[in-house]
N, C-alpha and C positions, 0 to 999 in steps of 0.2 A: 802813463799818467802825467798829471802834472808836473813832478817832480825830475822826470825825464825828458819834458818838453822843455822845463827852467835850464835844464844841459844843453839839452841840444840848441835854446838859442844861445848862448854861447859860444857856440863851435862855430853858428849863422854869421856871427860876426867877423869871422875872420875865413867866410867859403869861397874860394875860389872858383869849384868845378861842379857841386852838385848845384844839376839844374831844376829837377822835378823832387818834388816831397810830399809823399801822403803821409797824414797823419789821423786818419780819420777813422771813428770807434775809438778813440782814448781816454776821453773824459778829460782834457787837457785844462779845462775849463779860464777862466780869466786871466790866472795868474799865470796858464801853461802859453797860452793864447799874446799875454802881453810881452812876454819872455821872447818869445818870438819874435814879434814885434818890432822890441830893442835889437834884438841880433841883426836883422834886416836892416834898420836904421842907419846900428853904427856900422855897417859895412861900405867901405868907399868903393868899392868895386864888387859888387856883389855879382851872383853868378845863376840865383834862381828865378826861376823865370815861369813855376809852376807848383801854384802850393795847395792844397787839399788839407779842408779843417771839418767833414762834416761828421754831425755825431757827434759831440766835444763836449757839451752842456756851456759854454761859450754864451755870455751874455752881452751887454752894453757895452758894459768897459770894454771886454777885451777883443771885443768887434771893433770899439773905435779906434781902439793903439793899431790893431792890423792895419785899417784905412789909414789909420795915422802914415802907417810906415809905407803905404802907397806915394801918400803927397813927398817925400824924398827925393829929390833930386835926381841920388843912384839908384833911383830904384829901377828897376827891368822887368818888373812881373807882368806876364802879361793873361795867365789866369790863374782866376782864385774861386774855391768853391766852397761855399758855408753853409750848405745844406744843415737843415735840424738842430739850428741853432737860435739863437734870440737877440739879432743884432739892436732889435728896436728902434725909438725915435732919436735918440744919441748916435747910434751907428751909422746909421742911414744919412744923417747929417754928416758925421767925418767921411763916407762914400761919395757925398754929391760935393766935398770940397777936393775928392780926390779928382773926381771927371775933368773939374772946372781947369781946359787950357792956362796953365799963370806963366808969364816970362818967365824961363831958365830952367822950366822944369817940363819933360814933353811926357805925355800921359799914355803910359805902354799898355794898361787893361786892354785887353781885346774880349777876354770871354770871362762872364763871371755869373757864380751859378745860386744864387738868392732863393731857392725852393725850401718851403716848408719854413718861413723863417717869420718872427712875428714883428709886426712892424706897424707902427700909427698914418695918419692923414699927413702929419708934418714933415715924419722923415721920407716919405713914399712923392712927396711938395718938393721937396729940396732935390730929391733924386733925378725928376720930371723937369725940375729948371736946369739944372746941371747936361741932360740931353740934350735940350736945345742946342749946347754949342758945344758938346763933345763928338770930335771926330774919329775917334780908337773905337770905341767900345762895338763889339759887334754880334755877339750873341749874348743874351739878358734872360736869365732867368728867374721870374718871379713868382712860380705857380703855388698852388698851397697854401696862400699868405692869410686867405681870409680877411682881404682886405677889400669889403664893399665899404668905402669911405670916398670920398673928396680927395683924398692924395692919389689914390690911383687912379681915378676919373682926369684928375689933372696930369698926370704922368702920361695919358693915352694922349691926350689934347697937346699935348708938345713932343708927341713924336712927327708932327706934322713938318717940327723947322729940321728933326734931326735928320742929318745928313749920311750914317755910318750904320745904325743897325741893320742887322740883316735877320737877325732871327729874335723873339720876341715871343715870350711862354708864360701866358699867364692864365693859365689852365687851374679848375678849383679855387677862381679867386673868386668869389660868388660875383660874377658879373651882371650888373644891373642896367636898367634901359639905359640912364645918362650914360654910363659906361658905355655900353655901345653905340650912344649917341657921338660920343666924342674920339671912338676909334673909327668913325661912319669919317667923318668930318677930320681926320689926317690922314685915312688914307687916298683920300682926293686930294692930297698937295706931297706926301711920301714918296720918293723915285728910289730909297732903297731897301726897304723890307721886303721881303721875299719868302721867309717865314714866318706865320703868326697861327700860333697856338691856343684854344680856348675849350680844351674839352673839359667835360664833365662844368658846363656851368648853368644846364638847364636854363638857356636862352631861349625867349621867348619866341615865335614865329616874327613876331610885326620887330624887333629890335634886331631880327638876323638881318630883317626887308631894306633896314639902313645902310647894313654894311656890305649886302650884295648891290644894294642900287648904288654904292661908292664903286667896287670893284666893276659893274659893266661900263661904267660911263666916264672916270675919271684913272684909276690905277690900272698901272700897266705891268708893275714886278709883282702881285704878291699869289704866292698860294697859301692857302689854310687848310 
């Protein structure tokens, strides 16, 4: 529970040697989640490298201390998975500051696991701009979300500059025409996605006809 996760970030702060940590089914929720958080922060030398929160009851807050504790300097995580959680429009913003390349700080996420997580137009905008010029990040998953909005239509529409993803899950996100209008239209300029994911989204024949007439004629890596 919570009150065990408040210890164990504590011990975070001063870890040397564990590298991987599941935590996930504990109901850890914000307060277990930001406790965490801190531990990872104040560690100058930290040693984890792979953290596991899903199932947690984990909301805003303590979605954004976690990203929080990405943007860190020391930090070395290089995946993190929040499955069944509620990072939302706050979260998702401290995650697209975490992608964003800054001097002095080099951005170690490689794989992070966003399924089943509930999220707005804004934060899903921020996440989409922060791809364009994030180089790390390389498996992305965002299936579940229920997000037929304008932030994921946009997030598809700037995988066109990203240069790093390789796989790409956005499976049960009720995908709509624009939707496939705008992964039609990056994956004509994409050289490295190679997997993309979109089942169960009852797509229509004439919005698949987009995304196949991209893959004969312009893409060269991907399979779905």
């Amino acid at each position: 529970g919570k009150e065990g996760a408040i210890a164990l970030g504590s011990a975070l702060s001063v870890n040397t040697a564990l590298r991987s940590l599941s935590l996930e089914w504990n109901q850890i929720s914000d307060s277990g989640a930001t406790a965490i958080a801190v531990g990872l922060k104040e560690n100058p030398s930290p040693a984890l490298t792979t953290l596991k929160l899903a199932h947690n009851g984990i909301g805003e807050m303590g979605s954004e201390q976690i990203f929080l504790a990405l943007q860190a300097k020391s930090s070395i995580l290089t995946a993190l998975k929040l499955t069944y959680n509620d990072a939302g429009n706050q979260g998702l913003a401290a995650l697209a500051e975490s992608l964003f390349v800054t001097e002095g700080r080099e951005v170690t996420l490689t794989n992070l696991d966003m399924g089943h997580t509930h999220a707005g137009a804004s934060g899903l905008t921020a996440v989409g701009n922060a791809l364009k010029s994030n180089l790390g990040l390389r498996h992305l998953n965002l299936s579940y979300m229920a997000a037929d909005s304008p932030g994921i239509t946009h997030l598809a529409s700037c995988m066109r500059c990203n240069a790093s993803l390789v796989k790409l899950n956005i499976s049960s996100s009720k995908v709509s025409a624009s939707l496939c209008s705008a992964i039609a239209s990056s994956l004509e300029e994409n050289r490295t996605l190679i997997d993309l994911q979109m089942g169960y989204n009852n797509i229509s024949s004439h919005s698949l006809q987009a995304i196949i007439a991209a893959l004969s004629s312009k893409n060269r890596t991907l399979t779905v």
